[in-house]
Structures are given as structure tokens and as C-alpha cells.
N, C-alpha and C positions, 0 to 999 in steps of 0.2 A: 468456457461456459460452466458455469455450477449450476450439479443435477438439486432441483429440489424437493421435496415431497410438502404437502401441504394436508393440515389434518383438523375439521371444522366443522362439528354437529350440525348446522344449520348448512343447507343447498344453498340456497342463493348468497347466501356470505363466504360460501366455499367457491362457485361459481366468481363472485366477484375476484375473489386471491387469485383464482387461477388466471383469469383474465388479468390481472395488474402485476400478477408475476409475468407471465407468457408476453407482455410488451415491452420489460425490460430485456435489452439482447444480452446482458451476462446472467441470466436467468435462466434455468427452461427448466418445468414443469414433468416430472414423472412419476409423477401420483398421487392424488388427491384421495382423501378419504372421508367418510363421513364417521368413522367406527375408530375408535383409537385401538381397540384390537388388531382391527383390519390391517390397521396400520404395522406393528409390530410385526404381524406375521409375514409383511410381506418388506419387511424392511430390508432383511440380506440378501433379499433380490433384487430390491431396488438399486442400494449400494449408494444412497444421497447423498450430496457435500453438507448441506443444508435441510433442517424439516420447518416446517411454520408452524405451531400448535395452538390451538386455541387453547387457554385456561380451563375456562367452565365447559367440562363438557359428563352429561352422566355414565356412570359404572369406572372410568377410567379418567381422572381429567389431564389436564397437559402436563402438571408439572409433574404425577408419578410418571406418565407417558415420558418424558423427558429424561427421566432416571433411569428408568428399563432400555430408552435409545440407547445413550449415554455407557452404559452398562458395559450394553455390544459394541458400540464405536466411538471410545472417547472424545474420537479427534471430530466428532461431529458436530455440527454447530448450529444452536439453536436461538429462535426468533419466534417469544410469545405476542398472542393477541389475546386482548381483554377489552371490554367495558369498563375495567374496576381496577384501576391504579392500584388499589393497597393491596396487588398482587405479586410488587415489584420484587418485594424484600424476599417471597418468596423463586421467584424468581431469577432472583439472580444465585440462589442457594444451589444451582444447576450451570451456573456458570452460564448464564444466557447472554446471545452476543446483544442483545438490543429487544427491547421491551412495545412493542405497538399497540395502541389504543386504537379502539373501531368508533365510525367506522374508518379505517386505512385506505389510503390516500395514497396517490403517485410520485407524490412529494418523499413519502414516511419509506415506501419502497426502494425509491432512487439511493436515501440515506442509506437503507439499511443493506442494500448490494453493494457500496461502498466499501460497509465495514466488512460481509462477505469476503469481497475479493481480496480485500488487502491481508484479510486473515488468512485464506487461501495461500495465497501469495506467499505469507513469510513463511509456513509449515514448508513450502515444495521450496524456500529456499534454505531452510533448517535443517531439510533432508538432505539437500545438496551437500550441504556444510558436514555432513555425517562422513562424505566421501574426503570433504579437505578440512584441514583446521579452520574454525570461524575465528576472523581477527576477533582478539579483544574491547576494539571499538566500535559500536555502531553509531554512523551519520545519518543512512538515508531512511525515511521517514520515520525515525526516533531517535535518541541521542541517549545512549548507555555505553558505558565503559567498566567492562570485568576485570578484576585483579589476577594475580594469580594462582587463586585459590578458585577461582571462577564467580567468584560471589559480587553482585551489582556495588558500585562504588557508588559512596554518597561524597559532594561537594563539602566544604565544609562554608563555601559562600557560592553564591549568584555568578557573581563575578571570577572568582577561581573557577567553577566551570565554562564561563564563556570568553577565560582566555586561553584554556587548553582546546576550546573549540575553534578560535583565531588562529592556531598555530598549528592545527590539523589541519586548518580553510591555504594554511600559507605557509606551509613547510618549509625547513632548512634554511631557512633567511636570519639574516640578525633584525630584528626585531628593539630597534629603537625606547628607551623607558618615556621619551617626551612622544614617540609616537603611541605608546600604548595608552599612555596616560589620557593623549585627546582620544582614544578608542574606545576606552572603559569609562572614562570620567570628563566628558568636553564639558559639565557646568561644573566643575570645580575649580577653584584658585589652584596653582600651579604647584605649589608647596603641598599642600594636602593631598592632591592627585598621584604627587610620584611618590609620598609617603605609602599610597594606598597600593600604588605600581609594587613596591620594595614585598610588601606584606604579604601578596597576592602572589609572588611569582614565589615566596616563601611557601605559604600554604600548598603551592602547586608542585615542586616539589619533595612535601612531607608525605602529601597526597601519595602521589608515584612511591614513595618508601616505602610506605606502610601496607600498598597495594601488591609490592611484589613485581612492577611496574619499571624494565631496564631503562628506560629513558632519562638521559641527561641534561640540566638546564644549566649554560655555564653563562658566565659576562662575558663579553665581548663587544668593545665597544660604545662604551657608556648606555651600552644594550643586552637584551639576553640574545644566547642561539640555542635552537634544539634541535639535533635533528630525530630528525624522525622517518623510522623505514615504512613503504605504502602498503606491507602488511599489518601494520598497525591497528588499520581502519578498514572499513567496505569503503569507504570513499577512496582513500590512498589506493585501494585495490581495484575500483571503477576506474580510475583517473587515469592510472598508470596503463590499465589495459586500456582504452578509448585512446590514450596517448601515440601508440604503434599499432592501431587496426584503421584500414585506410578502406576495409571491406571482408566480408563473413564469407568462405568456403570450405568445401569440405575438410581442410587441413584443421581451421579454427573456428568450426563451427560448434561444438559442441561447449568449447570454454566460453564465445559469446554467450549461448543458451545461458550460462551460469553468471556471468558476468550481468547480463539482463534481469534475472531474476536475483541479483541481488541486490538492484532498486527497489527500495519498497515507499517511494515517497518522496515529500518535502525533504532537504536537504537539514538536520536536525530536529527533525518532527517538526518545524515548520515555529522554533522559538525564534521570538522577536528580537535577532540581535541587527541591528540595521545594518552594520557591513556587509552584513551575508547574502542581503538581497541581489547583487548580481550574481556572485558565486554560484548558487540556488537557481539561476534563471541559464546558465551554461551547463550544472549537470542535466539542466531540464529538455538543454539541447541536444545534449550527447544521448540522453537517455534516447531520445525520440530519432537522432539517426541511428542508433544501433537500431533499434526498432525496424526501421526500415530498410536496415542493412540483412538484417535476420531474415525479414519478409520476403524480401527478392531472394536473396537465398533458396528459402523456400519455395519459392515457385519455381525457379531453376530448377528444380532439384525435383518437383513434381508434391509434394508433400504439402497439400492445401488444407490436410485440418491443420498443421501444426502453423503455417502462416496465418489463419484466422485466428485463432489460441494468441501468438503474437499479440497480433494487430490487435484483441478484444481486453490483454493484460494492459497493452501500454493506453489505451482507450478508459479503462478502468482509473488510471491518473492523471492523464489527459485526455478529456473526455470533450472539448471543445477543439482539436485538432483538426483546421479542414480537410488539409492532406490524407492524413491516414482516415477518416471518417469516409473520405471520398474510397479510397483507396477498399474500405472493406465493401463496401456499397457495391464496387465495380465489382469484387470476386462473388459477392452473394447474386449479382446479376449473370456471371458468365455461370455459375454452377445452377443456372436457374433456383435459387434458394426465396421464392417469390414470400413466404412467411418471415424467412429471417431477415429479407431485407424490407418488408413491410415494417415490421417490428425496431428495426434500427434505423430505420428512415424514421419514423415519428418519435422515435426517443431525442434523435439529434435534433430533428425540426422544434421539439417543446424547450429542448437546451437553449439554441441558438435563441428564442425569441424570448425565453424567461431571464438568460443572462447579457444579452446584447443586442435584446429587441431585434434580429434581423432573420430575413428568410435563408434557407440553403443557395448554393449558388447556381445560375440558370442553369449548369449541366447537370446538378445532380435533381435539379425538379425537371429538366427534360426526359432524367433517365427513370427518375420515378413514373412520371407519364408512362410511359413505355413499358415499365414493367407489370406498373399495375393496374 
């Protein structure tokens, strides 16, 4: 859960944030202000993931308030509210995660703990990475590849990156030029397509030369082969661990922890390359049993914030999950947690019916009866 502070001259518009934050469950509330002073002074006490500021506010307004945050804790992450759009430009001069117009809506919240969490997310997995090497490649919810200079690589086409992304998807195989051809190019005549094949696999590896980048692409077979080792990528390095873990305990728990946290999403930020979509829908499986592999762990183990933590990270990417939704419902019931699971009961319940029309299923509205 991200701590967040919340900071809004006007009471009852403060009062509304605090209420529409405190009903999101990866949200909670630890301090609202009316005073942007106030604020400050009581910031490294507070110790927030997140602040909300309003723009206009007199003697102190949001965005030097954001500057002086910012100051003390870089890694902090801000989310203005305004009346007045042409506030953006300044705005985003603070490096602000996301910009709300009032009055802010449940909808504008839901968005903006999204970006929250995933930002979250990748710092605690960038810290991880501090302790081991971060491959060069990242797949899961974005798609970058550093050289070895470390410096981000630019494609030199469309398609030269989304056949080095095919061949991350589908390692050490020979890789056919008539099948690449219908892969990159199925409305091309057949002549033109494997001209384009020839070009592309060129570009790809100049690309890898000029990056600094050991990987080799040879013929084989009136095809290419490459291999490629699964430290390459976080996916080759998800895949391969998810490959020989059949369950999380004390032996390999703490590499799951890391292995979990370096999901951060769709399976290439989520670019449209049509093959990918089953690919994308199996890491999304794995993702989701380790999840629950983690969790039971946890409970074994006796350590029920860190399975709610869990369950609320992989809820933050799939957030229509019944199983694990269920699953957190039932622990905020046994630890009698009557607010947090008020608060994640009506977040699911407006999910379920705004994206698939339907209600929760009878045991979790008999358990809600029950608790509330």
C-alpha cells in the first residue's frame, strides 16, 4: 500500500480527496493538510510514497511546494490538482507523475494509483537489481534494450525491433526466412517480404555491433539461428526461474520475492505485435501463480503483511482476478480488517460491474454480509 499525504486549501475538497483516496485499497491516507507549510514540516515524519497538491493555493502554491518536497525526497512522487489546465506545462517542470483536473473523480484516482504503483514497483525492483546485474533487456511492462555502454538503443526500423523481440518471445530455434516473412510482412508478395526479411535481419545485427551487444545471428537452414542466454532479458530470467520452481519455501524464497518484482506489466509495454498475444497471456499466468505461490508461503510462514503486500502488487496488474481478490477479502476478514476490506470490497464490486457488468460471486457477498 502507498502512504499518501494530501495537501488542499479548501476543507471540503480536502475532505472529498481524502475520502476517494481512503477507498482505493492501494492507497491510504496519512495526512492531509490545509497549510502547505504544515505540510513540509511535517513531511519527514510522515515519510509518504506519494503527496497530492493542489496548484492554487495562497503564501505557498503546489508547484514551489513540490520543489521543496522533491528537494528532501527525489524519489517522491507527485500528483497535481487544478481547475486550470494551463498549469500543466508547469507542472510537469517537477516531474509530476500525472496532472488531475477537479472536480477528481474515482475514475481520475483509479488511473492515477496505477501509475503509483507501477512506479513503485519498478524503483523497489531497480533497487533489487542494485544487489545483481540488471539484464540488458527489458520485456515486462516496457520494451528497452541497453548497450554496452549502458546507454538506451534506438531501432533503426519498426520492424527490426519487433524481430529482435520475436526471438527474445522464441529463443534458440532456427527461425525460418519464409516464416519470418509471413510474421513481419503477411500482406506482402512474397519476393518483396523476404527482400525485407534479408534487410532486417541485416540492420539487426549492425544494431547488436554497434551496441556492444555479444549476440550472434548466423544462417542456418535457409533460416537464421540465434542464440540467446535467459540473462539477456527479465523475461529470459522470469521464464527460466518459473521454468524449475514447482513452489516458494524458505530455501527459494527470497529469489521468488525478486523474480516477482521483476514483473512490471504487459509483456513488451503492451506493443501491438499480434504474435505476442498468447505469449503475454502465459507470462500472465505465471506471473499470477507465483503470486500465489509467494502468498501461501507467507502465511505458512506466519508473515501476513508481506502476503497482503503480495496479493495488493499483483492486484495492482490484475486487478480483475477472482481468485486472489477473494483470497485478500478472506485475510482482511480473519485479521478482522473491517475498513480495508470495506474499502476493497467496493473497489472490486465497481470493477466487476464497470468492466463486465457483473456482481462478486455469492460467497464473497455472503462474506461481505457478514462482515459488514
Amino acid at each position: 500500500m502507498l502512504r499518501v499525504i494530501i495537501v488542499e486549501d479548501e476543507k471540503p475538497i480536502l475532505d472529498l480527496m481524502e475520502r476517494l483516496v481512503g477507498q482505493h485499497p492501494m492507497l491510504e491516507a496519512v495526512g492531509t493538510f490545509t497549510s502547505a507549510a504544515e505540510a513540509l514540516t511535517r513531511f519527514g515524519e510522515l515519510r509518504p510514497d506519494a503527496a497530492f497538491l493542489d496548484v492554487e493555493m495562497p503564501r505557498m502554491g503546489g508547484i514551489e511546494l513540490a520543489e521543496k518536497l522533491k528537494a528532501i525526497d527525489e524519489e517522491l512522487q507527485i500528483v497535481f490538482t487544478t481547475a486550470y489546465p494551463q498549469y500543466a506545462v508547469d507542472a510537469f517542470r517537477v516531474s509530476a507523475v500525472d496532472y488531475l483536473l477537479k472536480p477528481v473523480t474515482p475514475d481520475a484516482i483509479e488511473r492515477v494509483a496505477a501509475r503509483l504503483s507501477k512506479n513503485h514497483a519498478l524503483r523497489s525492483a531497480k533497487s533489487d537489481a542494485a544487489a545483481a546485474e540488471e539484464p540488458p533487456v527489458r520485456c515486462l511492462g516496457t520494451f528497452e534494450t541497453r548497450g554496452a555502454s549502458g546507454a538506451l538503443m534506438g531501432w533503426p526500423t519498426r520492424k527490426t525491433e519487433e524481430l529482435f523481440a520475436h526471438l527474445l518471445a522464441y529463443p534458440n530455434r532456427i527461425m525460418g526466412k519464409w516464416q519470418l516473412a509471413d510474421l513481419l510482412w503477411p500482406d506482402l508478395e512474397e519476393e518483396r517480404a523476404i527482400h525485407n526479411v534479408h534487410n532486417t535481419v541485416y540492420r539487426l545485427k549492425k544494431a547488436f555491433k554497434e551496441a556492444g551487444i555479444a549476440v550472434e545471428v548466423t544462417n542456418a537452414n535457409d533460416g537464421y539461428h540465434v542464440q540467446l542466454p535467459a540473462s539477456l532479458s527479465d523475461l529470459g530470467i522470469f521464464r527460466e526461474f518459473m521454468g524449475r520452481t514447482a513452489a516458494v519455501d524458505q530455501w527459494n524464497a527470497d529469489e521468488a520475492e525478486r523474480h516477482f518484482r521483476l514483473y512490471l506489466g504487459t509483456l513488451f509495454g503492451g506493443k501491438d505485435y499480434v504474435w505476442s498475444t498468447g505469449l503475454a497471456t502465459e507470462l500472465s499466468e505465471q506471473y499470477g501463480s507465483l503470486a500465489r505461490m509467494l502468498a501461501s508461503h507467507y502465511r505458512e510462514t506466519g508473515n501476513r503483511a508481506a502476503m497482503k503486500e503480495t496479493m495488493r502488487m499483483y492486484l495492482s496488474y490484475e486487478p480483475l482476478d477472482e481468485d486472489m481478490n477473494a483470497r485478500l477479502l478472506r485475510l482482511y476478514a480473519e485479521n478482522e480488517e473491517e475498513e480495508s476490506f470495506r474499502r476493497h470490497y467496493a473497489h472490486y464490486t465497481r470493477l466487476l460491474d464497470e468492466e463486465l457488468g457483473i456482481a462478486p460471486s455469492a460467497e464473497l457477498r455472503m462474506l461481505s454480509e457478514r462482515i459488514l
